[in-house]
C-alpha positions in Angstrom: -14.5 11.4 77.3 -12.2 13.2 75.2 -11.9 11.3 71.8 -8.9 12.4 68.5 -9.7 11.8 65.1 -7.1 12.2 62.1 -7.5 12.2 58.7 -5.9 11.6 56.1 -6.7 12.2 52.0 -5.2 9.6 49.6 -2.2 9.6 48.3 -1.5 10.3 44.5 -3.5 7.9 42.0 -2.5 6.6 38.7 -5.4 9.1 37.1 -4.4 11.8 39.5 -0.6 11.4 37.8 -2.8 11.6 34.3 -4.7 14.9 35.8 -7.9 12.8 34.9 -11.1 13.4 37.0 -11.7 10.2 38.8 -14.6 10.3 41.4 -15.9 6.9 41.7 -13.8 5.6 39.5 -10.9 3.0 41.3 -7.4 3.3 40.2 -4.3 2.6 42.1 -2.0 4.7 43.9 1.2 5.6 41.9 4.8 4.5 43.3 4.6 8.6 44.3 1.4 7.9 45.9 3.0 5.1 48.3 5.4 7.1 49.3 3.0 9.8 50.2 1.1 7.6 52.3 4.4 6.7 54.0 5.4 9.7 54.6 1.9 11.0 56.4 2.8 7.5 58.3 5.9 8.9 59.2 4.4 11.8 61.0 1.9 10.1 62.6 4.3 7.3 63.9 5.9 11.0 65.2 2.8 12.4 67.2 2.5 9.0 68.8 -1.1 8.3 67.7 -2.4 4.9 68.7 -5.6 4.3 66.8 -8.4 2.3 68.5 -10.4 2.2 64.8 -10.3 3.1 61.3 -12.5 3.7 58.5 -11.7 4.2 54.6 -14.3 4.5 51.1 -14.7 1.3 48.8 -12.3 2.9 46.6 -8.8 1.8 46.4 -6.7 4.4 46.3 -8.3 5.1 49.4 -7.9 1.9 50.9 -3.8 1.0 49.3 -3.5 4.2 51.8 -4.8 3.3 55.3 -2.9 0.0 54.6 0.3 1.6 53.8 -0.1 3.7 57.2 -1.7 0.5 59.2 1.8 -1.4 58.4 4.0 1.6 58.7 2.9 2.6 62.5 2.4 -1.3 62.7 -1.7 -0.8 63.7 -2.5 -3.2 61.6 -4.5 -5.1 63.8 -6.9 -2.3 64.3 -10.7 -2.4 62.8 -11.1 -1.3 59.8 -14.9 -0.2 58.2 -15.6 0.2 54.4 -18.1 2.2 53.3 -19.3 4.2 49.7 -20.2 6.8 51.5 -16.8 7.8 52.2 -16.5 7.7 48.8 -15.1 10.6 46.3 -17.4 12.9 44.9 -19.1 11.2 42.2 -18.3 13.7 38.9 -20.7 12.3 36.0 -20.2 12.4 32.9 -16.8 14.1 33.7 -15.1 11.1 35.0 -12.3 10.0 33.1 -11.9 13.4 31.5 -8.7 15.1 30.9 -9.3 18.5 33.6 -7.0 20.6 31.5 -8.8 19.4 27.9 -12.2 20.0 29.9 -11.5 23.7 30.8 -10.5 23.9 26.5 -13.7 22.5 25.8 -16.3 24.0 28.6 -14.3 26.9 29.4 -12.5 27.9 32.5 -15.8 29.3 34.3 -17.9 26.3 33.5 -15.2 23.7 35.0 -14.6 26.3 37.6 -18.6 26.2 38.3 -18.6 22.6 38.5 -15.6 22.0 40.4 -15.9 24.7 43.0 -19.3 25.6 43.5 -21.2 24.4 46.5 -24.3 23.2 45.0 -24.0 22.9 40.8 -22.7 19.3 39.7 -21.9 18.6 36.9 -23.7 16.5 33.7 -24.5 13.8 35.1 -22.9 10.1 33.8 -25.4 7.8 31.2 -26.6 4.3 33.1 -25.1 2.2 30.4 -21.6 4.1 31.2 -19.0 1.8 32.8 -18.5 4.5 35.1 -22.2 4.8 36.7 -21.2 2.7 39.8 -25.0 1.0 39.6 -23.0 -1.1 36.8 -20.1 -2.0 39.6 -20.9 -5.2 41.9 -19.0 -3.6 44.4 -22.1 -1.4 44.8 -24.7 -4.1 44.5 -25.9 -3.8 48.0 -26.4 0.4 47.3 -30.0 0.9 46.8 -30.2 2.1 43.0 -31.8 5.4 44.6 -28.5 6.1 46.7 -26.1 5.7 44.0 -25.3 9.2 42.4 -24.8 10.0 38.5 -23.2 13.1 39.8 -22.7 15.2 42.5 -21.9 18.4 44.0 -19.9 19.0 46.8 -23.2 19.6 48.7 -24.2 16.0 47.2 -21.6 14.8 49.1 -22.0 16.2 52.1 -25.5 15.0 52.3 -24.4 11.6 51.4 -21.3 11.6 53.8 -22.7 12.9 57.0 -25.1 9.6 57.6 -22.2 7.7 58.1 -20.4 9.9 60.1 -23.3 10.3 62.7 -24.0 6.6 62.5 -20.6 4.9 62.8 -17.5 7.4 63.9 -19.5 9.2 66.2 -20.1 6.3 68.4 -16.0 5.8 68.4 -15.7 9.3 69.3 -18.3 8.9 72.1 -16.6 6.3 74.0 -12.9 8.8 73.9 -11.6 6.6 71.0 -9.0 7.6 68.8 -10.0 7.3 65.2 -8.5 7.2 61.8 -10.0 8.0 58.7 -8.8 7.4 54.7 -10.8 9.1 52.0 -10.8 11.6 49.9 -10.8 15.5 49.1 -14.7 16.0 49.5 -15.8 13.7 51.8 -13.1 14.7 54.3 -14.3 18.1 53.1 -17.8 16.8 54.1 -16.5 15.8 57.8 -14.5 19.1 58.2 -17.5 21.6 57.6 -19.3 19.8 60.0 -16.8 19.4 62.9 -15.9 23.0 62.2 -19.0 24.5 61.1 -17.4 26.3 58.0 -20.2 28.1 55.5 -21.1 26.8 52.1 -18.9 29.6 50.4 -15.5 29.1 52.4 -15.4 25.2 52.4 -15.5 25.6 48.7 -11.9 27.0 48.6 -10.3 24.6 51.5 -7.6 22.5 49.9 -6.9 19.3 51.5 -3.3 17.8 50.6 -2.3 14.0 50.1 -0.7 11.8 52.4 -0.7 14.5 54.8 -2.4 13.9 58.3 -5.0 16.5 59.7 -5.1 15.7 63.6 -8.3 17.0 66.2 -8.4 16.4 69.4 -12.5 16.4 71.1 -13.9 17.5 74.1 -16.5 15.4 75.8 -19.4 16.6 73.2 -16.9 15.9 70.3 -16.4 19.5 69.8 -12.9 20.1 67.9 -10.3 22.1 70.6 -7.9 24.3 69.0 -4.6 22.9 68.2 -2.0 25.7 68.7 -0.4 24.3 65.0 -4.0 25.0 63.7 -4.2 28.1 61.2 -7.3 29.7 59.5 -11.0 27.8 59.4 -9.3 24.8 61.1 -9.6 23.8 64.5 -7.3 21.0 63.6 -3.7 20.9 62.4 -2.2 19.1 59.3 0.8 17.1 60.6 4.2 18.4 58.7 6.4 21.1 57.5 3.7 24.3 57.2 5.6 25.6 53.9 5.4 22.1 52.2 2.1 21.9 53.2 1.0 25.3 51.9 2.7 23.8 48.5 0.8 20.9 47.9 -2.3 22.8 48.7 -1.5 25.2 45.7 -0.3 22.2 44.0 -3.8 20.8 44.2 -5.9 24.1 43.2 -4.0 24.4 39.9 -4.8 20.8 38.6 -7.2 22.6 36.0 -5.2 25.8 35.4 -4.5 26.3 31.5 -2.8 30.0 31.8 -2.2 31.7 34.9 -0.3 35.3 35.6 0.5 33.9 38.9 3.6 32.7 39.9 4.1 29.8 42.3 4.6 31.9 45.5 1.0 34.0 44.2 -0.4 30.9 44.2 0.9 29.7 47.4 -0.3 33.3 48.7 -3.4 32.4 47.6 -4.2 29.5 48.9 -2.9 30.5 52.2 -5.5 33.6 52.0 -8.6 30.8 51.2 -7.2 28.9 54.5 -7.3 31.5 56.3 -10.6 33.1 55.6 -9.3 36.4 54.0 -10.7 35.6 50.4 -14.2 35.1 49.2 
């Protein structure tokens, strides 16, 4: 049976506002945030999307989000599953960090190497921090062996794709339509998979906030090609294409110090890495 599954990245946080690196850490969305998450509502409400089930992270930001949408579409009586391994990518001894102050003190290439490599985390966070989530009792049912002190985006991956096999892909089997509320990486996680992006180019995909990314399945939960799609995506984010290109360049600057780019380079950019046109 033919199955749809969108997703959709949290809106703005109150350490996303502070350009703090936040991982496992679990602030609120901003007022900006809410009305991100409306307005990703908004377009779903405009594609007519019924959702049969939902899933979101343990993290709130993640969570404030899916409600937001639930209400707006009024699906709140849908399922909803929690699970850490939708969390964010869990960034060490770097949470809590200023990203700007980091790239002063590491350099630009080491907090580029961290951020945007495949398979290099970064230091990872001390047990006795109040941000090794071993120390959280949300995560007392997490074997101590599963919970990271830092990972990479290949970490996540790793630590993502259980639970997709395990509990969406029986939705998807039975031609439901899904909805899922997380974050940059482990929707990044989910994306290489359905797509079957390589190591170096999922790197460099930039997933905006509050905006939806629909895929329609065949039978074997292969993603068809939306006609809205563009570059390694066989889905399609839901929205105007310019503001979406925006808040993608919007996201990749979040550690930029000094840049000879101007907005529209950046932009130009970003489009190339959607695309598949830059290494």
């Amino acid at each position: 049976m033919a199955a749809a599954i969108c997703f959709v990245r949290h809106g703005q946080s109150e350490w996303n506002a502070d350009n703090l690196f936040t991982g496992w850490a679990d602030p609120p969305l901003t007022t900006l945030g809410k009305n991100e998450a409306a307005a990703g509502a908004t377009y779903m409400w405009k594609e007519e999307l019924n959702f049969d089930v939902a899933y979101t992270s343990e993290l709130t930001r993640a969570q404030q989000t899916l409600d937001i949408v639930l209400k707006l579409i009024d699906q709140e009586d849908i399922t909803v599953h929690k699970s850490w391994r939708l969390n964010e990518r869990m960034y060490g001894a770097l949470q809590g960090l200023n990203k700007k102050e980091t790239v002063l003190k590491y350099g630009d290439d080491q907090v580029k190497e961290w951020r945007r490599s495949y398979s290099t985390p970064p230091p990872p966070v001390d047990l006795d921090s109040e941000y090794w989530p071993g120390n959280i009792n949300r995560y007392a049912h997490v074997p101590a062996a599963d919970i990271p002190l830092s990972e990479c985006l290949k970490d996540t991956v790793e630590r993502t794709l259980p639970y997709w096999d395990a509990a969406v892909v029986p939705a998807l089997e039975r031609g439901k339509t899904v909805l899922i509320a997380a974050h940059g990486n482990s929707i990044r996680g989910m994306l290489k998979m359905l797509d079957a992006i390589p190591d170096e180019d999922i790197v460099g995909l930039e997933i905006p906030t509050g905006v939806p990314l629909l895929y329609h399945l065949d039978a074997d939960q292969k993603p068809l090609k939306d006609p809205r799609s563009f570059g390694l995506l066989s889905g399609a984010f839901l929205g105007d294409p310019e503001e979406i290109k925006a808040a993608q360049a919007k996201v990749a600057a979040q550690t930029k110090v000094h840049t000879d780019e101007s907005p529209a380079e950046v932009e130009e950019r970003i489009l190339a890495y959607a695309q598949g046109k830059e290494n």
